[in-house]
C-alpha positions as CSV (number, residue, x, y, z in Angstrom):
1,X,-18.4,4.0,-13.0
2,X,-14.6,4.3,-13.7
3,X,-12.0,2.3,-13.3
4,X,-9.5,5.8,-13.5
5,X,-9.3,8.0,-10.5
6,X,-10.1,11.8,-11.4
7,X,-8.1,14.3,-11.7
8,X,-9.0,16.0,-8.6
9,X,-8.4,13.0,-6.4
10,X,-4.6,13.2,-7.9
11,X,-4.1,16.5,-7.3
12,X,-5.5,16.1,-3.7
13,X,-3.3,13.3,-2.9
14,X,0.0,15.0,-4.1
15,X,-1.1,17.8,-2.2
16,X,-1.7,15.4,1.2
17,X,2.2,14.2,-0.3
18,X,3.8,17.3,0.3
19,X,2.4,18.4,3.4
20,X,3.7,14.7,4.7
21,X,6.9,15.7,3.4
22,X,6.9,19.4,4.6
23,X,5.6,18.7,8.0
24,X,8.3,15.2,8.4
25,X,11.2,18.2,6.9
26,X,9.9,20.7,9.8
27,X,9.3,18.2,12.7
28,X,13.0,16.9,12.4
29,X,14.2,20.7,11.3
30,X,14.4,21.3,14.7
31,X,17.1,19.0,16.0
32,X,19.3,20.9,12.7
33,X,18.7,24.7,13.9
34,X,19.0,24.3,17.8
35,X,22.1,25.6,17.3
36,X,21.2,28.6,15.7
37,X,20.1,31.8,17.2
38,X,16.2,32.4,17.6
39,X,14.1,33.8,14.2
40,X,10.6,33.6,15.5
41,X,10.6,36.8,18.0
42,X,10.7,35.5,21.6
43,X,9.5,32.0,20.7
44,X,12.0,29.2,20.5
45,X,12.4,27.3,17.1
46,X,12.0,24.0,20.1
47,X,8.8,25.1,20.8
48,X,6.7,25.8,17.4
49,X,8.4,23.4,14.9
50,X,7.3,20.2,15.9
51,X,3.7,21.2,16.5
52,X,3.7,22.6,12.8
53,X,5.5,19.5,11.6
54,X,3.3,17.3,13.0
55,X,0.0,19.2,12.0
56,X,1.2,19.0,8.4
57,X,2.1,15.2,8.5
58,X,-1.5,14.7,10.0
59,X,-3.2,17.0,7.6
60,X,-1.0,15.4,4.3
61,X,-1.8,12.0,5.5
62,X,-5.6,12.7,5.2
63,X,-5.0,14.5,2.3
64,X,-3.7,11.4,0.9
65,X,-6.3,9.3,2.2
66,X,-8.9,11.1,0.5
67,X,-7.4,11.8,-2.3
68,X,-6.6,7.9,-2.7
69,X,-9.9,6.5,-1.8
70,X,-12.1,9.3,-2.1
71,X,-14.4,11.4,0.3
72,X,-16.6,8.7,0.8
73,X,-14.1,5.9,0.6
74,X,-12.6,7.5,3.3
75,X,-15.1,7.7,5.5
76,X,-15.6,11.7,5.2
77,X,-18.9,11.3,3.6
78,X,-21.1,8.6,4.9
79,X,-22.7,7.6,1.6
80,X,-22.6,3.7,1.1
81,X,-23.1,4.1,-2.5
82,X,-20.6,6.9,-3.4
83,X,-18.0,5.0,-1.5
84,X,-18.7,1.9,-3.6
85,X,-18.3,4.6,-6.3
86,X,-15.2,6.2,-5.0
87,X,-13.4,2.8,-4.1
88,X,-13.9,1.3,-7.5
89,X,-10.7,2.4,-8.6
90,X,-8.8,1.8,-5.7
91,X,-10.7,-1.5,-5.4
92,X,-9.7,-2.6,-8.9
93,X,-5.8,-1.6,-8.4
94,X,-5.8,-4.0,-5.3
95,X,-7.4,-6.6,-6.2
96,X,-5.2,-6.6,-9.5
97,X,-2.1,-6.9,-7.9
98,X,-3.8,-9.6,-5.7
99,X,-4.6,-11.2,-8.9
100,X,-1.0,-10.9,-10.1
101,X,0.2,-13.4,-7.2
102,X,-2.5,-15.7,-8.0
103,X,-1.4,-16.1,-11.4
104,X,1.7,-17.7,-9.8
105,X,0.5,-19.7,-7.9
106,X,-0.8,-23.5,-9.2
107,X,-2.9,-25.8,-7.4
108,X,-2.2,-29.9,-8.6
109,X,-4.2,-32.4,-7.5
110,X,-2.5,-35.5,-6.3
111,X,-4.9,-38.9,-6.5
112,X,-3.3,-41.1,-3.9
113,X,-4.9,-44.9,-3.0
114,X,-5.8,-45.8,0.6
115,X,-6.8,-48.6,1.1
116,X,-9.3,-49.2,-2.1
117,X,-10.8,-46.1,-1.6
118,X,-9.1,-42.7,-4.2
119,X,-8.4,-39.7,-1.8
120,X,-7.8,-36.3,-3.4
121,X,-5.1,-34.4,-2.0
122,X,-4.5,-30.5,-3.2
123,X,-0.2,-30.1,-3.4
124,X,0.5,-26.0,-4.2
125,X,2.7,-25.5,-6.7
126,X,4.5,-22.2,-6.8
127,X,5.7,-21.0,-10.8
128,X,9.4,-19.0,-10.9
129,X,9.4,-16.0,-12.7
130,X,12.4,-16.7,-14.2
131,X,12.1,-20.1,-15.9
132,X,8.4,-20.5,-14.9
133,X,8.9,-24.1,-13.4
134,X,6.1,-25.6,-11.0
135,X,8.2,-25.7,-7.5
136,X,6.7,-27.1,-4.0
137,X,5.5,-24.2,-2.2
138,X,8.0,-24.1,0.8
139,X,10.7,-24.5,-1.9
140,X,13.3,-21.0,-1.4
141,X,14.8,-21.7,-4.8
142,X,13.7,-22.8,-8.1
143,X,14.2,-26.6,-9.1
144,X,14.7,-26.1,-12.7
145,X,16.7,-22.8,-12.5
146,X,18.6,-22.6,-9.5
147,X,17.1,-19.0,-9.0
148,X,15.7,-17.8,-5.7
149,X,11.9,-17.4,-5.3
């Protein structure tokens, strides 16, 4: 198994892109040409943009889904093995950026005493990008820096 989507699944989803795109340019095409005089031969721009706009947003958008998570990641092809297959990649992007906020994020354990008995307490600790100072985690700027978070 990859960890790179194919080339196929690119293509498909740029294709699913522009239909989105087409079909969003046509649905809204009609509140531009209303005031124009009637092309379509008896049938009123009001009455067969939208319809076409919308069935190209709907096609794009599963277009996209497939190309993005595959036939079976989608759902299109009920095999619980080549979904696993096709959802590696997508699986992998996610949980990297997940990943990528967890890397900022520092857990510090504070030993407090209570009483003669040592209690544990877990304080999160969030790092700035900037200066990459250890910051409580309800903090809105950075201690160290000044900097937003």
């Amino acid at each position: 198994m990859s960890n790179k989507i194919s080339d196929e699944r690119k293509i498909t989803y740029y294709i699913g892109l522009v239909l989105m795109i087409i079909g969003f340019a046509l649905f809204m095409s009609v509140f531009f040409v209303s005031a124009m005089p009637d092309f379509w031969g008896g049938f009123s721009s009001f009455m067969i943009m939208p319809p076409i706009g919308m069935i190209c947003m709907i096609v794009g958008r599963i277009l996209m889904n497939i190309g993005a998570k595959g036939a079976a990641g989608s759902g299109l092809v009920l095999d619980p093995e080549k979904a696993r297959e096709d959802l590696k990649p997508y699986s992998s992007a996610k949980g990297g950026m997940i990943n990528d906020t967890i890397e900022n994020i520092d857990i510090v354990k504070d030993i407090s005493k209570n009483r003669g008995e040592s209690q544990t307490k877990e304080i999160i600790k969030i790092r700035c990008k900037d200066c990459g100072a250890l910051n409580d985690e309800d903090a809105r700027f950075c201690k160290s820096c000044g900097r937003e978070i």
